[in-house]
mmCIF file of the N, C-alpha and C atoms, coordinates in Angstrom:
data_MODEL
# 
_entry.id   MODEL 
# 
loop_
_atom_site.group_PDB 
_atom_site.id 
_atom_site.type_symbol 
_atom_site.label_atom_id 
_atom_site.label_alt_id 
_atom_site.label_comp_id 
_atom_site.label_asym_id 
_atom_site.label_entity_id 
_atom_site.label_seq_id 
_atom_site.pdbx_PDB_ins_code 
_atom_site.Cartn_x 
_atom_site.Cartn_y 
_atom_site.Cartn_z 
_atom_site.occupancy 
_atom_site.B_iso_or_equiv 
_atom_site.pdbx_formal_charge 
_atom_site.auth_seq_id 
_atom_site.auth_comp_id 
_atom_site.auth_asym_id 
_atom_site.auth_atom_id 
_atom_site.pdbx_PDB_model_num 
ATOM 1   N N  . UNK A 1 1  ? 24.174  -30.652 2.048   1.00 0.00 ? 1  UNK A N  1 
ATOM 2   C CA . UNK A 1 1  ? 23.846  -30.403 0.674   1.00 0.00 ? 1  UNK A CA 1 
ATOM 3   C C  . UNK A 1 1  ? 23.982  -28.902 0.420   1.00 0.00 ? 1  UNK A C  1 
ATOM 4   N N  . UNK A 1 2  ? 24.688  -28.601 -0.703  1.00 0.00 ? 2  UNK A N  1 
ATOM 5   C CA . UNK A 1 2  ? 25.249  -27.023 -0.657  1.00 0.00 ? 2  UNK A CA 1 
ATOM 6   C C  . UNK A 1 2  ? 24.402  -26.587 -2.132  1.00 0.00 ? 2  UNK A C  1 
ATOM 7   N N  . UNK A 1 3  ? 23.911  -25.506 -2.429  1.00 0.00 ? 3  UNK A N  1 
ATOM 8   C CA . UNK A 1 3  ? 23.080  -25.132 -3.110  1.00 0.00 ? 3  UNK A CA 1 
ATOM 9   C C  . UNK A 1 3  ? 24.117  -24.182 -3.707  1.00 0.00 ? 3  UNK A C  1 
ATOM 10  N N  . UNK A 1 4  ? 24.036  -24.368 -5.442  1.00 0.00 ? 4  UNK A N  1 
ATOM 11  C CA . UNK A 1 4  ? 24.516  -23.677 -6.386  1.00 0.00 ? 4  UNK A CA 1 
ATOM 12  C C  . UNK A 1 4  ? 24.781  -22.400 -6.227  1.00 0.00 ? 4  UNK A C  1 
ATOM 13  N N  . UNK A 1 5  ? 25.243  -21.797 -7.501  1.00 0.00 ? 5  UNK A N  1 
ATOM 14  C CA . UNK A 1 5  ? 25.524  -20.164 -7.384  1.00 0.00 ? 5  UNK A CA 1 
ATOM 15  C C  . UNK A 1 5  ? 24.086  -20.115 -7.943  1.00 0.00 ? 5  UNK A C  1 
ATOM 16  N N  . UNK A 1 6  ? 23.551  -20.566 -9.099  1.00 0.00 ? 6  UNK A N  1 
ATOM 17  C CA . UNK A 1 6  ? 22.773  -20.061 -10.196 1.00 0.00 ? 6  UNK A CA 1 
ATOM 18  C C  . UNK A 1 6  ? 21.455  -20.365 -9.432  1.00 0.00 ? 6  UNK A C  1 
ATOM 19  N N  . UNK A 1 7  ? 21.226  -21.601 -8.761  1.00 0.00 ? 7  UNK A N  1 
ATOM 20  C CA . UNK A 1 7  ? 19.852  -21.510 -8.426  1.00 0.00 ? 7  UNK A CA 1 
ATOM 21  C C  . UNK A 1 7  ? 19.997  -20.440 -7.023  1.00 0.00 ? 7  UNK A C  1 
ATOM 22  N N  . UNK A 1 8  ? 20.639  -20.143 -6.190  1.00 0.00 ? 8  UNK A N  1 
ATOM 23  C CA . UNK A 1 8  ? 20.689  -19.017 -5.095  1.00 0.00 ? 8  UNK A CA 1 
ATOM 24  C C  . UNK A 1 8  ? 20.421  -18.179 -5.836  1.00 0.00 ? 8  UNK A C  1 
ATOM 25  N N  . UNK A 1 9  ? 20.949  -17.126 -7.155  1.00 0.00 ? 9  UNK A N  1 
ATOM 26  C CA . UNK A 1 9  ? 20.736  -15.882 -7.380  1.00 0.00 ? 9  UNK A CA 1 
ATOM 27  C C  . UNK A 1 9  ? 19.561  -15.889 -8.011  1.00 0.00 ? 9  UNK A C  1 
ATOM 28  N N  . UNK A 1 10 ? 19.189  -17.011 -8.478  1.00 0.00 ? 10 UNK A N  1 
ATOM 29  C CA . UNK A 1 10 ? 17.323  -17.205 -8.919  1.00 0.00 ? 10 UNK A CA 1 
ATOM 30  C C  . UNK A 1 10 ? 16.868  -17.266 -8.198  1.00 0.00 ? 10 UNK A C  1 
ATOM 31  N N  . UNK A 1 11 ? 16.966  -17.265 -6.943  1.00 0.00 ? 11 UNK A N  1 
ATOM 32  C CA . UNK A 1 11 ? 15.500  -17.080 -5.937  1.00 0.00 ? 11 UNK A CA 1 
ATOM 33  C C  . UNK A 1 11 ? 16.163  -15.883 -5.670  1.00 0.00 ? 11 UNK A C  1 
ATOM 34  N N  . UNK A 1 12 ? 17.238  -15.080 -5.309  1.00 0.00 ? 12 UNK A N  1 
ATOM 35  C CA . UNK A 1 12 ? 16.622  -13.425 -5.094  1.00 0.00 ? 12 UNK A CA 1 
ATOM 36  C C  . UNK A 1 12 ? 16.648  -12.729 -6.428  1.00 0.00 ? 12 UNK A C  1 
ATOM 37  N N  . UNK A 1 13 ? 16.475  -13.380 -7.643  1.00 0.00 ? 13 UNK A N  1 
ATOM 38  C CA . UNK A 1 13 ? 15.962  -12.495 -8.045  1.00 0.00 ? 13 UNK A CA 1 
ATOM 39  C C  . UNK A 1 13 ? 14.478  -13.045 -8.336  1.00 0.00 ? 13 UNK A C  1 
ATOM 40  N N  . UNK A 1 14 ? 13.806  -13.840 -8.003  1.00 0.00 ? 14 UNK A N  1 
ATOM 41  C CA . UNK A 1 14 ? 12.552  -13.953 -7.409  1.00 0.00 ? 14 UNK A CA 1 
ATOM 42  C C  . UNK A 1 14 ? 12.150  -13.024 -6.736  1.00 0.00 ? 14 UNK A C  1 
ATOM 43  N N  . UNK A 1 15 ? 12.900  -13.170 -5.797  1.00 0.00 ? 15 UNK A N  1 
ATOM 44  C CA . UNK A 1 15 ? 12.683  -12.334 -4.308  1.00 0.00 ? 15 UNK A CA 1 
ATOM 45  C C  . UNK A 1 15 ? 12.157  -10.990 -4.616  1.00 0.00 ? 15 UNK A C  1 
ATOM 46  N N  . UNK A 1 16 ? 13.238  -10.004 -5.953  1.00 0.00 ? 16 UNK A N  1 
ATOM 47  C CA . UNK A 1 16 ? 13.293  -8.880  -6.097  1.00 0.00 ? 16 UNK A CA 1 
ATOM 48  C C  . UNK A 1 16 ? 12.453  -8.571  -7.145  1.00 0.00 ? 16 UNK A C  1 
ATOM 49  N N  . UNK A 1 17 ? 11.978  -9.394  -8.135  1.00 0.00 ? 17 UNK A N  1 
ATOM 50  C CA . UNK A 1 17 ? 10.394  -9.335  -8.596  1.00 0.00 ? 17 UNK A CA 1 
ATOM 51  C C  . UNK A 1 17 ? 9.363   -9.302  -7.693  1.00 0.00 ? 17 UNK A C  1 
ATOM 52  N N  . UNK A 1 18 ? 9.124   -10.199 -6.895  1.00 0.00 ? 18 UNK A N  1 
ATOM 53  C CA . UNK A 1 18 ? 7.913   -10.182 -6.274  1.00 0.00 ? 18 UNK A CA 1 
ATOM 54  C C  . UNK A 1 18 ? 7.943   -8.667  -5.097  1.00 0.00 ? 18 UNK A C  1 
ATOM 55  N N  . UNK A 1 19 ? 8.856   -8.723  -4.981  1.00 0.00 ? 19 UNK A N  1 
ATOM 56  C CA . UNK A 1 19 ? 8.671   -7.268  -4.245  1.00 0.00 ? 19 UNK A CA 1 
ATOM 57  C C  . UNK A 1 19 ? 8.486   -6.063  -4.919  1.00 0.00 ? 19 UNK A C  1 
ATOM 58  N N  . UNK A 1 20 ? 8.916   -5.838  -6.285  1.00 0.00 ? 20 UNK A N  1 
ATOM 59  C CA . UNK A 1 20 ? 7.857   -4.891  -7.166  1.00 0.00 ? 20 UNK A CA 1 
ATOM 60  C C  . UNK A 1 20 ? 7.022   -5.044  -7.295  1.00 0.00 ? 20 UNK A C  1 
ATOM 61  N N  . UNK A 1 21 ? 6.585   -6.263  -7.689  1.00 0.00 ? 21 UNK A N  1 
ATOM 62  C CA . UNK A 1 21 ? 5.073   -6.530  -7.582  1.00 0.00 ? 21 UNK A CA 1 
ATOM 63  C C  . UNK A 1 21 ? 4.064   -6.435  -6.243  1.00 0.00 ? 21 UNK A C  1 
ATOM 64  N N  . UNK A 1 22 ? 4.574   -6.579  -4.969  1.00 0.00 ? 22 UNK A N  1 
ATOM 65  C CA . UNK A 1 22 ? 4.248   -6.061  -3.802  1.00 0.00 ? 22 UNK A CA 1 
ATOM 66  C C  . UNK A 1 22 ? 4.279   -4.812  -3.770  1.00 0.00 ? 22 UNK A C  1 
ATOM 67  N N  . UNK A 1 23 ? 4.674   -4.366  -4.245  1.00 0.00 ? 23 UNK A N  1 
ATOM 68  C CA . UNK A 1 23 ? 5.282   -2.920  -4.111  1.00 0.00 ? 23 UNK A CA 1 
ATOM 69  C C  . UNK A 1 23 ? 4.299   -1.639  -5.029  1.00 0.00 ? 23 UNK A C  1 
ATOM 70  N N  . UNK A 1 24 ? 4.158   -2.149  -6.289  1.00 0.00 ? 24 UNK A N  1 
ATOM 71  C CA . UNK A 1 24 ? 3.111   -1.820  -7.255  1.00 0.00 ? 24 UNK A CA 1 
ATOM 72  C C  . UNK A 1 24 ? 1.843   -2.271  -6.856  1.00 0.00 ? 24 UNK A C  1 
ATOM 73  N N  . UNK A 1 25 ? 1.792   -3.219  -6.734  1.00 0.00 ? 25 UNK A N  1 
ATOM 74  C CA . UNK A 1 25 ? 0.613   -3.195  -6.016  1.00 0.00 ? 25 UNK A CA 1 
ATOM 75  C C  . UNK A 1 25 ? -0.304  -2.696  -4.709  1.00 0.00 ? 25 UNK A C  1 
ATOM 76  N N  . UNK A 1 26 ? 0.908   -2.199  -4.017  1.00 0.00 ? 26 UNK A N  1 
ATOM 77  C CA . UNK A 1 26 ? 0.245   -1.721  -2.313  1.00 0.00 ? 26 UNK A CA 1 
ATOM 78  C C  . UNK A 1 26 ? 0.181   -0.301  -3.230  1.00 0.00 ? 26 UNK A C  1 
ATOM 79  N N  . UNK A 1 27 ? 1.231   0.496   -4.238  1.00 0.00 ? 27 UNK A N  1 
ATOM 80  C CA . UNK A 1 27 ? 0.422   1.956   -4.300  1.00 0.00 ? 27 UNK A CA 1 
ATOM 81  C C  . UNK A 1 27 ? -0.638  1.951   -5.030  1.00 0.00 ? 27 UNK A C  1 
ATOM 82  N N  . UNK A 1 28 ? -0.995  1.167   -6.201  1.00 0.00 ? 28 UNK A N  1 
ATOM 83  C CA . UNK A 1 28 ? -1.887  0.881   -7.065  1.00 0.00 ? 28 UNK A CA 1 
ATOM 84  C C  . UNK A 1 28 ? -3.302  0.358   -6.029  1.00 0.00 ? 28 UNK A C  1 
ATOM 85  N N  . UNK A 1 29 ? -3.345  -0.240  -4.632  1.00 0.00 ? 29 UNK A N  1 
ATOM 86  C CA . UNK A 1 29 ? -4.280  -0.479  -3.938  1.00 0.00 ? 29 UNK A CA 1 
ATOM 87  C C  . UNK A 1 29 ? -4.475  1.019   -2.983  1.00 0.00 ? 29 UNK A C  1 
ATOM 88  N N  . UNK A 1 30 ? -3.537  1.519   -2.825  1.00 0.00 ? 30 UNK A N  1 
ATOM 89  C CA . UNK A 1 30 ? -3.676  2.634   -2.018  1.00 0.00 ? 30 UNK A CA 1 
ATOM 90  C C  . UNK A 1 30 ? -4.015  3.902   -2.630  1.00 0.00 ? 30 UNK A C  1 
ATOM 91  N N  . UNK A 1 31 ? -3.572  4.078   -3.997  1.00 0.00 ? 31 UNK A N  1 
ATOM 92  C CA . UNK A 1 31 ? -4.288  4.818   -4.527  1.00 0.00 ? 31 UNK A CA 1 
ATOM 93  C C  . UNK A 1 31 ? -5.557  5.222   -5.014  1.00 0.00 ? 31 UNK A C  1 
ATOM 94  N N  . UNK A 1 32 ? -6.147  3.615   -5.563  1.00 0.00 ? 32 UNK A N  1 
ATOM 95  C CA . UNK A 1 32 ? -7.377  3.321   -4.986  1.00 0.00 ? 32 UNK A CA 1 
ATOM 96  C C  . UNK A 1 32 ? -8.571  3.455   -4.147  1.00 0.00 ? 32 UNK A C  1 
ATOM 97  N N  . UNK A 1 33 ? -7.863  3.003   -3.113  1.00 0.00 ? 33 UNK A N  1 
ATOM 98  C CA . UNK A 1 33 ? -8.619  3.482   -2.306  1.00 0.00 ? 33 UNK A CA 1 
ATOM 99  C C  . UNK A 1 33 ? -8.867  5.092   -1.571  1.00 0.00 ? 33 UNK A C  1 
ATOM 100 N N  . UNK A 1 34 ? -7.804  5.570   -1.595  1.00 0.00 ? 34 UNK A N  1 
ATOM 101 C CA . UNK A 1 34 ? -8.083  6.891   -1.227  1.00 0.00 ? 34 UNK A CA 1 
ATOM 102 C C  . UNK A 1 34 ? -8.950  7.587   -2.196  1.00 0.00 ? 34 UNK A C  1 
ATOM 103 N N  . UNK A 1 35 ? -9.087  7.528   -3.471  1.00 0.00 ? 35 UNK A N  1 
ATOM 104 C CA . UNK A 1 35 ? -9.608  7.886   -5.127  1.00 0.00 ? 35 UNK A CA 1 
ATOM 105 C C  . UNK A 1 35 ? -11.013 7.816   -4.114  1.00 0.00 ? 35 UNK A C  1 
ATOM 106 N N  . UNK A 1 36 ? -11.405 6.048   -4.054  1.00 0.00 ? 36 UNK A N  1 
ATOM 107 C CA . UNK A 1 36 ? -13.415 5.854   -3.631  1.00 0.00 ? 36 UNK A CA 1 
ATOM 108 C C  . UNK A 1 36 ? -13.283 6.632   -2.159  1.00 0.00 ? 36 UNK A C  1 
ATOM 109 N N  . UNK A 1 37 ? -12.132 6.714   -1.549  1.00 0.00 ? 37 UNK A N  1 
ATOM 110 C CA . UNK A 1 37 ? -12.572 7.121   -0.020  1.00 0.00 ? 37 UNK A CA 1 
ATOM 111 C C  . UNK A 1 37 ? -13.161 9.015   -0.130  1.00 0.00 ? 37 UNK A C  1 
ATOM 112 N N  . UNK A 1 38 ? -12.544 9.724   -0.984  1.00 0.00 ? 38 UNK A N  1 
ATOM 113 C CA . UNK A 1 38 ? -12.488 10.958  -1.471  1.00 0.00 ? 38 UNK A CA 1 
ATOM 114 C C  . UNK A 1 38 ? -13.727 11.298  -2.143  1.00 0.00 ? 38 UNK A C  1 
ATOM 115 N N  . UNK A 1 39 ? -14.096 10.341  -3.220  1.00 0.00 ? 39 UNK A N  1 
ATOM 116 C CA . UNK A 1 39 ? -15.346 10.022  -4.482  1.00 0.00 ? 39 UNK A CA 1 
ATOM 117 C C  . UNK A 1 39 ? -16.704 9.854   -3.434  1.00 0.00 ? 39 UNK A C  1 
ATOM 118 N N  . UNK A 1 40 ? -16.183 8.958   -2.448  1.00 0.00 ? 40 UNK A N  1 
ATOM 119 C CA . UNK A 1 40 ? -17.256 9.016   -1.579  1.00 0.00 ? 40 UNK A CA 1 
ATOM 120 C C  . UNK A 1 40 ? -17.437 9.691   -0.239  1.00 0.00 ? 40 UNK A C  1 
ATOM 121 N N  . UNK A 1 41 ? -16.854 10.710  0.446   1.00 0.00 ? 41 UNK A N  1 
ATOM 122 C CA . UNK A 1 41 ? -17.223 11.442  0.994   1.00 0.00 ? 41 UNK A CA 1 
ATOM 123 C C  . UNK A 1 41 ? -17.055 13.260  0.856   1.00 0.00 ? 41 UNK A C  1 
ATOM 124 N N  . UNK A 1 42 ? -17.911 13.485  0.198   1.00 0.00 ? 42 UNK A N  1 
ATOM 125 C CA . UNK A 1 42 ? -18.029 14.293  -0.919  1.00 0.00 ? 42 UNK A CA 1 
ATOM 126 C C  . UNK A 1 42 ? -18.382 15.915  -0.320  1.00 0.00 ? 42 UNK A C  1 
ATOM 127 N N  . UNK A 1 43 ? -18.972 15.572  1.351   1.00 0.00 ? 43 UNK A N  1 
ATOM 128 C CA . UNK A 1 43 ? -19.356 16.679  2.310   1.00 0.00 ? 43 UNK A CA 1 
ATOM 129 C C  . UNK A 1 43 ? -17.318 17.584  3.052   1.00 0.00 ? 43 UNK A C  1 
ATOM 130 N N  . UNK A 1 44 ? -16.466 16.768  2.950   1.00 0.00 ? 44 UNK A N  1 
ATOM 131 C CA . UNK A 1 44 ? -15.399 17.155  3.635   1.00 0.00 ? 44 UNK A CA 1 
ATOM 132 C C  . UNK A 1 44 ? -13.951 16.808  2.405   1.00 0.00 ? 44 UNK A C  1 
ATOM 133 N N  . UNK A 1 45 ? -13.195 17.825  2.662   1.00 0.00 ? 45 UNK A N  1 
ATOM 134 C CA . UNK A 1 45 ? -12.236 18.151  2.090   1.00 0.00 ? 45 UNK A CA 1 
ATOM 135 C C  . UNK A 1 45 ? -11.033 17.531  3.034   1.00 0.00 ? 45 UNK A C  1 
ATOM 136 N N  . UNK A 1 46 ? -10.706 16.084  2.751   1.00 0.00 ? 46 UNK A N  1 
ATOM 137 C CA . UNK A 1 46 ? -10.018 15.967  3.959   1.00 0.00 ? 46 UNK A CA 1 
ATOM 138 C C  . UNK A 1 46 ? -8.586  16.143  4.081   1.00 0.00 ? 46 UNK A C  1 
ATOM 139 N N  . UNK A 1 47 ? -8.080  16.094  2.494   1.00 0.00 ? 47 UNK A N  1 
ATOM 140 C CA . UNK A 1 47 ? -6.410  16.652  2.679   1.00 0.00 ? 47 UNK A CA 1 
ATOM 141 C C  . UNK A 1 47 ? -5.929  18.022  3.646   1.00 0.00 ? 47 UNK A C  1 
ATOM 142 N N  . UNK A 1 48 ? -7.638  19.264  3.559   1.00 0.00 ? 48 UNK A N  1 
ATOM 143 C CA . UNK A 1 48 ? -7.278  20.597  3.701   1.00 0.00 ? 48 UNK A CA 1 
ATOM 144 C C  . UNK A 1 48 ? -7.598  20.403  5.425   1.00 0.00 ? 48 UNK A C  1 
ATOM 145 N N  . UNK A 1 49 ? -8.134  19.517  5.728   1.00 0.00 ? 49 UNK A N  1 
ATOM 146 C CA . UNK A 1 49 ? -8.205  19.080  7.254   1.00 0.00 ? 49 UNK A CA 1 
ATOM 147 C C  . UNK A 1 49 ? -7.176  18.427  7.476   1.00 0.00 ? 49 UNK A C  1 
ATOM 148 N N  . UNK A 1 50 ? -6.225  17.419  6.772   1.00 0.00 ? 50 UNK A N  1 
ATOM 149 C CA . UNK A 1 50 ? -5.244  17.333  7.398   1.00 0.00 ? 50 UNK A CA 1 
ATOM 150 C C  . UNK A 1 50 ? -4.134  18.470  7.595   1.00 0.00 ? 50 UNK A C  1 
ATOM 151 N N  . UNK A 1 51 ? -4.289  19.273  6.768   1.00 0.00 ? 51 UNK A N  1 
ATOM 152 C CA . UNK A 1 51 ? -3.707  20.812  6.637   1.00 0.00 ? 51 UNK A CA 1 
ATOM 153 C C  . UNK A 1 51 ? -3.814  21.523  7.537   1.00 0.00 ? 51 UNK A C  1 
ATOM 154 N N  . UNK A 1 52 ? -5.079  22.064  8.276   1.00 0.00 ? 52 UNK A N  1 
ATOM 155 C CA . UNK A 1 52 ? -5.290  22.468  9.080   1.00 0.00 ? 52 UNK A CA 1 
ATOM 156 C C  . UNK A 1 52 ? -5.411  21.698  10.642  1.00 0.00 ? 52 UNK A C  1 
ATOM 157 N N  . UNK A 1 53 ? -4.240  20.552  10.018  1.00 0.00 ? 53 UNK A N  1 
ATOM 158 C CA . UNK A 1 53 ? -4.172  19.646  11.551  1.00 0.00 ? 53 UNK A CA 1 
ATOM 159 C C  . UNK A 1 53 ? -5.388  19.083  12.307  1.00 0.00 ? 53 UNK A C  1 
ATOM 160 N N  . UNK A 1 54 ? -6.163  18.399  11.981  1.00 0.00 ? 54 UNK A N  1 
ATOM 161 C CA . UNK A 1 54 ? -7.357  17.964  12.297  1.00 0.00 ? 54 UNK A CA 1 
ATOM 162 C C  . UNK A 1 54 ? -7.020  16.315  12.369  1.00 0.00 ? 54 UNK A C  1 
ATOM 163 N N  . UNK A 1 55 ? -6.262  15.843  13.373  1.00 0.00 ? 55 UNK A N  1 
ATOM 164 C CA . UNK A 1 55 ? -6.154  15.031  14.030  1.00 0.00 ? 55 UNK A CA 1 
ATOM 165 C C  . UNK A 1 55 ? -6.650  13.029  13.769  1.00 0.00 ? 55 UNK A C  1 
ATOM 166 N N  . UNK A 1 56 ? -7.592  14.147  13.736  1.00 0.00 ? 56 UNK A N  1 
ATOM 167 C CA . UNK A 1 56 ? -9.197  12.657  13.328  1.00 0.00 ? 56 UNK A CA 1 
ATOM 168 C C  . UNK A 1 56 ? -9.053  12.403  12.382  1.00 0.00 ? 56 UNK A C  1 
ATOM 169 N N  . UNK A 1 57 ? -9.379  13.176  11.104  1.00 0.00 ? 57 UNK A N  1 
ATOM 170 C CA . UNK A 1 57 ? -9.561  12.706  9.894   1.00 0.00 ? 57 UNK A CA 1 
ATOM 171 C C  . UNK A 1 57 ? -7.765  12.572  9.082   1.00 0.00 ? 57 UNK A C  1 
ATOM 172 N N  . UNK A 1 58 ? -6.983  12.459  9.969   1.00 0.00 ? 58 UNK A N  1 
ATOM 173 C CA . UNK A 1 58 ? -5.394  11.943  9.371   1.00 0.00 ? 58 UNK A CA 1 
ATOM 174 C C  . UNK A 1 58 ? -5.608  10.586  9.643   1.00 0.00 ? 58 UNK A C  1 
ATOM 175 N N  . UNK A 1 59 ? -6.337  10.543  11.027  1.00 0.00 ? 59 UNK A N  1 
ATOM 176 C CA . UNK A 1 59 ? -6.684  8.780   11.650  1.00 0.00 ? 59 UNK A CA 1 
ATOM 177 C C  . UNK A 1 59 ? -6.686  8.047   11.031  1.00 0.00 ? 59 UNK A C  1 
ATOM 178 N N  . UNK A 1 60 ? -7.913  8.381   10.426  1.00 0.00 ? 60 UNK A N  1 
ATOM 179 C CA . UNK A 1 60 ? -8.573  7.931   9.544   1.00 0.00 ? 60 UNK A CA 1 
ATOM 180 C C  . UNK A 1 60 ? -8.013  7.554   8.351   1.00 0.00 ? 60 UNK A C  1 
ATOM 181 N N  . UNK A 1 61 ? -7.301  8.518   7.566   1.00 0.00 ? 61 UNK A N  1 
ATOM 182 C CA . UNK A 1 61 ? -6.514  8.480   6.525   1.00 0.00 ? 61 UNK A CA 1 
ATOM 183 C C  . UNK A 1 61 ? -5.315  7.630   6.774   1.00 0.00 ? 61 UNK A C  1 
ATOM 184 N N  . UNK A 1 62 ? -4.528  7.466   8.025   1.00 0.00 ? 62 UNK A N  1 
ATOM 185 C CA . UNK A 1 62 ? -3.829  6.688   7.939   1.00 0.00 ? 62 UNK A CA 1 
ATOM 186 C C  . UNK A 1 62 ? -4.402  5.129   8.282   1.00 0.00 ? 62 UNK A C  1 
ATOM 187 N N  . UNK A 1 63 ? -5.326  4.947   9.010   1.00 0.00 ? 63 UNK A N  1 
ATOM 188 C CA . UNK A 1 63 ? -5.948  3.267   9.498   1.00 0.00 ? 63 UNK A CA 1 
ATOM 189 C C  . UNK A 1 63 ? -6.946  2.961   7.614   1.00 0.00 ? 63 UNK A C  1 
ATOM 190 N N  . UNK A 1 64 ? -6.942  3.659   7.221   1.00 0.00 ? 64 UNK A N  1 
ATOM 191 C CA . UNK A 1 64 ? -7.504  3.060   5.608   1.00 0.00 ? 64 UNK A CA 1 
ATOM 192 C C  . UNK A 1 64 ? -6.331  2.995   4.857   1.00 0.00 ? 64 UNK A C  1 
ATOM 193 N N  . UNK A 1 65 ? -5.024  3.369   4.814   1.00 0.00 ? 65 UNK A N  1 
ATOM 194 C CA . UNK A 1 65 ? -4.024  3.097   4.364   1.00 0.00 ? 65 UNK A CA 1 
ATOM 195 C C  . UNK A 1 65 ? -3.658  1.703   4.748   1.00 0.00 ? 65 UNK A C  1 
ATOM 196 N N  . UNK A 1 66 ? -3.275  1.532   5.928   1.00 0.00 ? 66 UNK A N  1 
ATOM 197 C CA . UNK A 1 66 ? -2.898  0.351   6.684   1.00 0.00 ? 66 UNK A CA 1 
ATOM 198 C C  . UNK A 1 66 ? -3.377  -0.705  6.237   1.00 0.00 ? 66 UNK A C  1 
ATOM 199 N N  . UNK A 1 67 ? -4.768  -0.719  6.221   1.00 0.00 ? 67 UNK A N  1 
ATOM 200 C CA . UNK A 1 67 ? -5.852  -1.595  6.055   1.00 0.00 ? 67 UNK A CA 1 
ATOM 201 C C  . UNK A 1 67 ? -5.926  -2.177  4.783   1.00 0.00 ? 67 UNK A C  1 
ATOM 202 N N  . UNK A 1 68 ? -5.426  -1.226  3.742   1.00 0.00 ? 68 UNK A N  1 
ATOM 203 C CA . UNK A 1 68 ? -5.428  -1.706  2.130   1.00 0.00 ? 68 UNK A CA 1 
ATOM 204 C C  . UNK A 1 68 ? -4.007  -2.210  2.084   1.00 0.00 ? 68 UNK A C  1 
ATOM 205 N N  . UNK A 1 69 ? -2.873  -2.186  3.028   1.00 0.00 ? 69 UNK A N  1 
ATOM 206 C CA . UNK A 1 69 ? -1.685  -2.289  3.062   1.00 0.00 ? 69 UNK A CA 1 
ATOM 207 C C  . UNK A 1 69 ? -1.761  -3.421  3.446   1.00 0.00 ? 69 UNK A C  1 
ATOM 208 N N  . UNK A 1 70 ? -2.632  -4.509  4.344   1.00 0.00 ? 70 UNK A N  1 
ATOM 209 C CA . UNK A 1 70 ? -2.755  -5.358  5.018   1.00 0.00 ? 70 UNK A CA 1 
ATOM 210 C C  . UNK A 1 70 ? -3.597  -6.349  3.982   1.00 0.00 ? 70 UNK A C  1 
ATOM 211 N N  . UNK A 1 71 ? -4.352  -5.961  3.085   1.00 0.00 ? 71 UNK A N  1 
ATOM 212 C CA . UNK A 1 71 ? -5.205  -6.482  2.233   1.00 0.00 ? 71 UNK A CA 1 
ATOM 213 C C  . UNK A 1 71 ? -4.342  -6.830  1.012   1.00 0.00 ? 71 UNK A C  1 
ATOM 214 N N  . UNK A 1 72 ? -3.441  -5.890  0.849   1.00 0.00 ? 72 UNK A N  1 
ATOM 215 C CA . UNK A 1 72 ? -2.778  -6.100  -0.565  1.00 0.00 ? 72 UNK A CA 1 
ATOM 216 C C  . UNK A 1 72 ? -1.631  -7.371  0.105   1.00 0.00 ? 72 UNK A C  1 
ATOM 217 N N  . UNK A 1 73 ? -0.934  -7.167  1.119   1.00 0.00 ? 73 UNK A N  1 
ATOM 218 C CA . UNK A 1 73 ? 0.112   -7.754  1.659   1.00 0.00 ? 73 UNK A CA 1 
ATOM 219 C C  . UNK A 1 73 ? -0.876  -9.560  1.275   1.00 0.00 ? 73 UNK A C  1 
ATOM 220 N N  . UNK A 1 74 ? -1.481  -9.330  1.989   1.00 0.00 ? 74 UNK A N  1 
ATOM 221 C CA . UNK A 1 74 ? -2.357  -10.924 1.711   1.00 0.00 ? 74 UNK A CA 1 
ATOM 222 C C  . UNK A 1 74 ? -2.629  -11.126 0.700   1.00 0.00 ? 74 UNK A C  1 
ATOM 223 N N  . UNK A 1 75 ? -3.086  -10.598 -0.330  1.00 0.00 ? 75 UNK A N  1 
ATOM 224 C CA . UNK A 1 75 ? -3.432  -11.271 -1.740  1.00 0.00 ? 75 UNK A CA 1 
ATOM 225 C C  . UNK A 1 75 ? -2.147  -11.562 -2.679  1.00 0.00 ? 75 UNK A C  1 
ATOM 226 N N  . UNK A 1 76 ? -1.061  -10.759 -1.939  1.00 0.00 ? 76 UNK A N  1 
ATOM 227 C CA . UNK A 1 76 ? 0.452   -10.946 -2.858  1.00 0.00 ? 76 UNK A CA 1 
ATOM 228 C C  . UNK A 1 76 ? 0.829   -12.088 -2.408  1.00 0.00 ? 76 UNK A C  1 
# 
């Protein structure tokens, strides 16, 4: 059974919607979260620590990226 031209190019362009929408959504979640992660720790400046190469708190910054990356990936 051989599948059309028209319904093939409708599912990628499915394909290529939902991946903006994946896509908008992981920065729209990641922006997010860095916004409350920042809002709420209010004692440390942590961009100017990643600046000054401080190891830990990039860790950090990158495993809360991941993590909202992993959260958004599932709800899409």
């Amino acid at each position: 059974m051989e599948i059309d031209i028209m319904t093939r190019l409708a599912g990628y362009l499915w394909s290529l919607v939902w991946a903006v929408v994946a896509s908008v959504g992981f920065a729209f979640g990641v922006g997010l979260a860095l916004k409350v992660f920042n809002w709420l720790s209010t004692d440390i400046d942590e961009w100017e620590e990643i600046k000054n190469k401080n190891y830990g708190v990039a860790a950090i910054i990158v495993t809360l990226i991941l993590m909202v990356g992993i959260l958004v990936h599932r709800v899409i």
